[in-house]
N, C-alpha and C positions, 0 to 999 in steps of 0.2 A: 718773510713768508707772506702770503696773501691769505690777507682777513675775509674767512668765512661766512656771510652776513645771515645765513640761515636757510632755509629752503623758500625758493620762490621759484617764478615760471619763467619760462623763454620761448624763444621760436627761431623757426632757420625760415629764410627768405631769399631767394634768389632774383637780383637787380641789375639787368646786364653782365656784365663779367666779374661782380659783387655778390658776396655772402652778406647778407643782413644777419643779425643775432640780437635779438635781445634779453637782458638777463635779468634780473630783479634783485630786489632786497625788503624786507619790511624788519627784522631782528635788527638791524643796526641800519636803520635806516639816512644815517647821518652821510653814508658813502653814496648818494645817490647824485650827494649837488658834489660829491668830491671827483674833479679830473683825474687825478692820479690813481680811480678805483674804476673798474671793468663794471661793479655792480650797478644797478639802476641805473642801465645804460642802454640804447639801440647802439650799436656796432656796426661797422662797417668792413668785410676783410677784402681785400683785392685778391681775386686768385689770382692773377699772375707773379704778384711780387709780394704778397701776404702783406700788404701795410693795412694796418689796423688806424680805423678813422672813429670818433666818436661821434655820431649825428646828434644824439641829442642825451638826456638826463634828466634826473628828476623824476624818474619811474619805481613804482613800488612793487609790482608785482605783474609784468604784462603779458597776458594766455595766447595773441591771436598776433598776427603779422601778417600784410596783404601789403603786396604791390600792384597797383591799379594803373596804367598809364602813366607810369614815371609818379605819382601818387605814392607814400607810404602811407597806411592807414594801422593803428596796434590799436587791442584794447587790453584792458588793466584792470588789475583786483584792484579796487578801493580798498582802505578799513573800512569799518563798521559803516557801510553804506558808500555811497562816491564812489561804484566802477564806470568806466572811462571807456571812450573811444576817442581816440587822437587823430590829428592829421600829424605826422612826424614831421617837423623842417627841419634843414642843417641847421645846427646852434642853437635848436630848439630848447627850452628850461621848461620841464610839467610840472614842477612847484613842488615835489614831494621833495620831504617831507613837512616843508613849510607848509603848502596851500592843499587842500584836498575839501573834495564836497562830502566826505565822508570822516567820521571821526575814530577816537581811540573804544577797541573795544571794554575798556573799564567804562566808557562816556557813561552809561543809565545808571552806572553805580555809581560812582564817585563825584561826576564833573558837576558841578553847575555851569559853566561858560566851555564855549569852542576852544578845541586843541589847536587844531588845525585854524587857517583862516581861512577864510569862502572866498574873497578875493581872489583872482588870482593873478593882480596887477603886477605886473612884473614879471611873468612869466606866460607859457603857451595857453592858453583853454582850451579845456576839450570843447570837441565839435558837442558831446552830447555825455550826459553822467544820470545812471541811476539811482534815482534815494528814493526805498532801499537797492542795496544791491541785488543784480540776479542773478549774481556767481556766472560772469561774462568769460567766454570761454574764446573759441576762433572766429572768425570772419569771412565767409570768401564770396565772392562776387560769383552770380547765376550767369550763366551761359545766357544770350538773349531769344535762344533755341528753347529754353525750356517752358515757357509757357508766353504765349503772345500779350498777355497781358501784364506778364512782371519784368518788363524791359528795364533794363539798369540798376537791377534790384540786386539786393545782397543778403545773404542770410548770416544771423549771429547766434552760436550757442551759449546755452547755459546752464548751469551745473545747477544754483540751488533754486530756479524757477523752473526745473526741471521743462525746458520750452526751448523753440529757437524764434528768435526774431526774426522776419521780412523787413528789409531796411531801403529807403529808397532819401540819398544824398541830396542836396545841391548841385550842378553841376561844377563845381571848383572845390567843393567837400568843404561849405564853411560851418553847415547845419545838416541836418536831419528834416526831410521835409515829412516823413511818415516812418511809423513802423508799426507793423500788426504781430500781438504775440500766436504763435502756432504752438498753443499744448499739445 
């Protein structure tokens, strides 16, 4: 049977003649760096022939999914702090549950030292993480119609900074050159 890992988020994405899917996990978070597990995973299905590809892993919980000019971009609950916006590659590794910029939420009780490691050598870095978290929700890229001055701009929601972000990339999405929050 196929192990349950708990509730987390996903998205549908469409990428040429491609279903993207991404799915999460934080309950058992062990299935994320696991191949042989669907969860903490972006996915890839071919409509034509339904082959199921795995782009990348190491995902904990991810809300938003944009394709941008052949560009995948997700962002991700962190724990307790460290939500995420990624650039996706094929064979990409986001370090969960090993590396995150956010910790376990017992951390203010219990922890003296990082669960998590802040490194995250060896694996993908986000382009950008918030500490704290702002309960990062979807993504999508502004029309360059909608206001002459927010050209190649992107707006981001979020759940508990009740706000959306104006985000304005690099052009190759390595960073974050600005963002303004919109209460």
């Amino acid at each position: 049977g196929i192990m349950h890992p708990g509730q987390a988020g996903g998205r549908l994405e469409i990428k040429e003649n491609k279903i993207l899917l991404s799915t999460g996990n934080f309950r058992s978070a062990r299935v994320s760096q696991d191949d042989n597990s669907i969860y903490g995973k972006i996915l890839e299905i071919d409509i034509s022939n339904k082959d199921l590809n795995i782009i990348s892993k190491g995902h904990r919980n991810p809300q938003g999914l944009l394709v941008d000019s052949g560009n995948i971009i997700s962002t991700e609950h962190g724990p307790f702090g460290g939500d995420e916006i990624n650039l996706i590659v094929q064979d990409g590794n986001y370090g969960f549950p090993i590396s995150s910029y956010g910790e376990k939420y017992s951390y203010k009780k219990k922890q003296k030292d990082f669960f998590f490691n802040k490194s995250h050598q060896g694996f993908n870095e986000p382009i950008f993480a918030f500490v704290p978290s702002i309960g990062i929700s979807q993504i999508i890229r502004l029309n360059n119609n909608f206001n002459t001055k927010w050209q190649n701009n992107f707006l981001l929601t979020s759940l508990a900074g009740n706000s959306i972000y104006r985000i304005k990339f690099s052009n190759n999405f390595s960073k974050i050159l600005f963002y303004e929050t919109i209460y």
